[in-house]
FIGU-341230 format. One record per residue (C-alpha): z, y, x; residue in one letter. Coordinates in steps of 0.05 Angstrom, whole numbers, plus 5000, padded with zeros to 4 digits. Layout:
% FIGU-341230
ZYXA/...
//
This chain:
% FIGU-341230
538957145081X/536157205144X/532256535133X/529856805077X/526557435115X/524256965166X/520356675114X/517657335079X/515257565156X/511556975173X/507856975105X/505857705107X/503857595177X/499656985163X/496757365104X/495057995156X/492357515211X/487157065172X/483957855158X/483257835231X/480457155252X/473857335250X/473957975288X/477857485345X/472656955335X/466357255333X/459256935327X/454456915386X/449657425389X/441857105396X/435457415413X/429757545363X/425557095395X/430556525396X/428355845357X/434655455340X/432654725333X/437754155314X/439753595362X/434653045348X/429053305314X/421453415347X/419454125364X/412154315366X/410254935409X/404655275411X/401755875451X/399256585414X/394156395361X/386256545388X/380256155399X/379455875469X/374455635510X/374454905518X/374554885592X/381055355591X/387055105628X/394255055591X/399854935639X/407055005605X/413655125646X/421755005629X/425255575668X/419555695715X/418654975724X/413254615720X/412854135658X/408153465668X/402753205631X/406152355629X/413452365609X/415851865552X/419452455514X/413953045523X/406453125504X/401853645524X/394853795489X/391854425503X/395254935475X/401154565449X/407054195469X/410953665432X/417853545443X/421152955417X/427952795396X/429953335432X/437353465476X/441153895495X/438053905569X/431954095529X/433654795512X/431555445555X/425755895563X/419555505552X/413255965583X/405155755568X/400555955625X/393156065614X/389156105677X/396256305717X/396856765670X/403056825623X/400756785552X/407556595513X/415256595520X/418756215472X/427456125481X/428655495457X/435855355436X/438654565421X/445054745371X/449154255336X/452954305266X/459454605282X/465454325255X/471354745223X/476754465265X/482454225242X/488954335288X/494353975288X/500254125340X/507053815367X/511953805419X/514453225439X/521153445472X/525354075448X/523354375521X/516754105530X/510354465517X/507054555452X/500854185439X/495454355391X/489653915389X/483053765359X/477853165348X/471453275329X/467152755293X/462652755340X/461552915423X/460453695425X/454954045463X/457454205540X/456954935517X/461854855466X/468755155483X/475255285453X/481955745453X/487855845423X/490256495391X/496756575382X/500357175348X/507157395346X/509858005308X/505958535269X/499559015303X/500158625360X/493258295394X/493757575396X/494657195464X/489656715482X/491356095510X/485355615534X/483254945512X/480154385550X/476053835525X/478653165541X/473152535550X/477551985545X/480652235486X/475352525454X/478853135433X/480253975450X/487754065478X/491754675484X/497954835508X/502355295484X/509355485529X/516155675504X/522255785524X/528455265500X/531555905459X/525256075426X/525955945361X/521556495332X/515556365284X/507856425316X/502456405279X/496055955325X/488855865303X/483255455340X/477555895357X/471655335369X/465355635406X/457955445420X/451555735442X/448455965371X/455955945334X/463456035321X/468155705272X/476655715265X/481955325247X/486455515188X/492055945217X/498955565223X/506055735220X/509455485280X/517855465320X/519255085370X/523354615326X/517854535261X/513254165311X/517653735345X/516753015341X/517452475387X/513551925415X/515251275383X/520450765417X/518250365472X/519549565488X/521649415415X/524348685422X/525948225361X/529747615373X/532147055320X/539746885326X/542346155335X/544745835277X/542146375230X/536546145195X/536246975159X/537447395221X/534247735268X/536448255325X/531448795342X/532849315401X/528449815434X/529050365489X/528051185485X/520551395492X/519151645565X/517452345538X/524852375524X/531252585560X/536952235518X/542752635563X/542653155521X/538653045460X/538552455420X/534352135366X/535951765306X/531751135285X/528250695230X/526949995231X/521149775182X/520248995167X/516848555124X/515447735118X/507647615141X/502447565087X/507547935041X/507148695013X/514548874998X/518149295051X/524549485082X/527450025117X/533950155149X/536250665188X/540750475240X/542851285256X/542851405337X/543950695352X/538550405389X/538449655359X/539449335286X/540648715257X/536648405201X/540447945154X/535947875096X/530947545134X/526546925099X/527746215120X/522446015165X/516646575150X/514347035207X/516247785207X/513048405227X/517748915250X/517049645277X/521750295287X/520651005286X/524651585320X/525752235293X/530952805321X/538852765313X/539953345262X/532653205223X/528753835265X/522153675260X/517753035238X/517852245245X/514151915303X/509751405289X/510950755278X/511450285336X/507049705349X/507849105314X/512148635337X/513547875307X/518647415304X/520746805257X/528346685254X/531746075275X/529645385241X/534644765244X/531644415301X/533443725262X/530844015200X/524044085244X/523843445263X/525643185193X/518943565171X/514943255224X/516542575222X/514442685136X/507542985161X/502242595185X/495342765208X/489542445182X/483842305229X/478741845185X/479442175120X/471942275106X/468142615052X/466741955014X/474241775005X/474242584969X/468042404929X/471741764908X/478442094903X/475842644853X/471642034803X/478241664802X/476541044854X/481641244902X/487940874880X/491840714951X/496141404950X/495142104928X/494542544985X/491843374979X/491643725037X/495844285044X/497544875089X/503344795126X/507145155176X/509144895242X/513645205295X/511045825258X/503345605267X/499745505205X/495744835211X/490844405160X/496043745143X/496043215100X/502543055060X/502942375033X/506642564964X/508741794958X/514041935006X/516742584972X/523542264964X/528542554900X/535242454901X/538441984850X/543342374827X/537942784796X/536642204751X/544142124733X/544042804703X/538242774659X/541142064640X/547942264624X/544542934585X/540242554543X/546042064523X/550542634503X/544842954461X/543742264418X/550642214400X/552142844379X/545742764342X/548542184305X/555242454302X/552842954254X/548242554219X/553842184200X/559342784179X/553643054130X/551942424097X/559142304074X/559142894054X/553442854002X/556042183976X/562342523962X/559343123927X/554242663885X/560342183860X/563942903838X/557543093784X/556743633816X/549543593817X/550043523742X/554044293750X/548644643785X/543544293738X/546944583683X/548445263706X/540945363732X/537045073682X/537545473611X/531245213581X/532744483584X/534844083520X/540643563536X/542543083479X/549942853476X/550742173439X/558641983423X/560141293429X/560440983364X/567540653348X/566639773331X/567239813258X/572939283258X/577339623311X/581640073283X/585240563336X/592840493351X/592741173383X/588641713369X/584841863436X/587142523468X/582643223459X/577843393504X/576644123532X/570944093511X/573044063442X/577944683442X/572345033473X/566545403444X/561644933464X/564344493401X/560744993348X/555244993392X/552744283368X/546944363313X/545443873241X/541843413294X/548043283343X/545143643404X/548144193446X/546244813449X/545344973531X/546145693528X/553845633515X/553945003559X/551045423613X/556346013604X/561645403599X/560245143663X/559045863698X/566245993675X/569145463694X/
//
């Protein structure tokens, strides 16, 4: 519940305070007379229009000083004065004299395109100061300045806090101060300032535990393990922005084989070292961890640098690999050309990358002494043999079995049964006229059957009732 008002607070706060920004930021106030030229471009001044005599004298002066006639940057001609590519040293009160007489005043002010700044802030201990900080694209003008506003509770005016513009890191820091128990929400803007005019930062909802993060780990170490050819250990040590007596961090290790694009990460909890067991066989590995606060307040650091390490290789296993590779020193361009029109008939040898001690080097691998085992040969023997017999086996079953069926007639069935439109003739044997039958032969079925009417004058069958004969049967 009360989270939940927290909430409501700081957005009707942030809501009342972007009304205000301007009123706490306000635009520089210029006089009439003021020219405003970019950084870069050529001014041309001139005194008050008129017709002078041509002997007149023009003398033209920068803040009551002198300006002179040779200068690589500056031409004067009568009347007028050229400035080019001007800076920002170039800007003041620019004053023609005629006959040491004042004639013209002209305030001449070098701005540059301000920048809505873009704030970003952190604390990098739970008791350290807050800082909010700002790049610009480019170098600012030495007039530009900066502060931080920082609100806290309703109809109250904001407390200004100021910046300072840091060379070396080319950026505007502020610091903000809070107490360990001060959990409450501010709201902070950037108020960015120059001679001509004023821009701010979006407002931001800050505590003193929604900013936190910490610097990244420090001396990250990875190490391959003896007779491991998958592991490696990686440790590390606390940042030096960070007191580990009282509050401690919880990490992420991030690793990856070289020349690869899939990931891992593993957190290892508040445990400042891991072990990698998934490693690959003899392929460099990029590894880095990140830091973030024991109960999740806050935001990730950033990753660490990148540190490498291939795991452990079989040291006869390396020499193995070596003694295969040789390293040709007169293989010339003719022995390619001849190589690639088919001349070259000694050995076949491509040049390949290879990897040694975890340096990638140009080799040449003789692929005449790639050596296979035999027992490969055994199996495919022994897998071909099995697949012939079997082969034959049941060449053999199935042929037996169509002799069988042919010597059965029943060929002569499906025949029947399948085609209706055929005319089959059925011719008795004729008895020997001088052999006269002891017994009379025995009835066949077929002559009980119907098919015994179905004979016409001419002594053929008819094959419809044959057919339905030899379907019933």
């Amino acid at each position: 519940m009360w989270a939940a008002l927290a909430g409501v607070f700081a957005a009707s706060l942030l809501l009342a305070t972007h009304g205000q920004q301007r009123r706490h930021c306000p635009k520089p106030v210029l006089s009439p007379d003021t020219q405003l030229i970019k950084i870069g471009m050529d001014v041309n001044l001139t005194c008050l229009q008129g017709t002078w005599e041509d002997n007149a004298t023009f003398t033209w002066k920068l803040e009551n000083r002198t300006l002179g006639l040779r200068h690589p940057n500056r031409e004067v001609a009568g009347g007028r004065l050229l400035l080019k590519s001007v800076r920002y040293r170039d800007s003041g009160n620019y004053s023609c004299f005629r006959g040491g007489h004042m004639v013209q005043n002209i305030h001449l002010l070098v701005v540059e395109t301000m920048e809505t700044p873009h704030m970003f802030c952190s604390r990098k201990f739970p008791v350290s100061t807050i800082r909010c900080e700002w790049r610009p694209s480019s170098r600012p003008s030495p007039a530009t300045k900066a502060v931080l506003l920082v609100h806290k509770g309703f109809n109250k005016e904001p407390n200004t806090e100021p910046c300072s513009y840091i060379s070396s890191m080319q950026r505007f820091v502020c610091r903000l101060k809070l107490g360990e128990g001060d959990h409450s929400h501010h709201i902070v803007f950037m108020c960015v300032t120059s001679t001509a005019d004023s821009q701010f930062s979006s407002p931001q909802q800050i505590s003193g535990y929604s900013v936190l993060q910490p610097d990244p780990p420090v001396n990250v170490t990875v190490k391959a393990v003896e007779g491991a050819p998958q592991k490696l250990t990686v440790t590390w040590k606390y940042p030096p922005t960070w007191n580990p007596v009282f509050y401690k961090l919880k990490f992420q290790v991030k690793y990856k084989a070289e020349h690869t694009t899939f990931t891992t990460i593993v957190d290892t909890q508040m445990k400042p070292s891991c072990l990698i067991s998934d490693a690959l066989m003899g392929r460099k590995h990029l590894v880095q961890v990140r830091a973030r606060e024991e109960f999740s307040h806050g935001s990730w650091s950033h990753w660490s640098k990148e540190t490498t390490c291939t795991p452990w290789m079989d040291p006869a296993q390396l020499e193995e690999e070596s003694s295969h590779t040789s390293f040709p020193t007169d293989y010339s361009t003719e022995d390619m050309n001849s190589y690639s029109t088919g001349d070259y008939n000694y050995r076949d040898i491509f040049y390949v990358q290879t990897a040694i001690n975890g340096r990638p080097t140009d080799t040449a691998m003789d692929l005449g002494e790639l050596q296979i085992p035999q027992y490969t040969f055994f199996i495919a023997g022994a897998s071909l043999a099995l697949g012939i017999i079997l082969f034959v086996g049941i060449m053999i079953r199935y042929k037996k079995k169509w002799q069988q069926d042919s010597l059965k007639g029943g060929t002569l069935q499906y025949i029947f049964a399948f085609c209706p439109l055929c005319k089959m003739t059925h011719e008795e044997p004729k008895p020997a006229s001088n052999t006269i039958p002891l017994v009379s032969p025995p009835s066949s079925p077929i002559s009980n059957s119907p098919a015994d009417d179905s004979r016409d004058s001419s002594g053929a069958y008819d094959v419809t009732n044959l057919n339905y004969f030899f379907l019933s049967r």
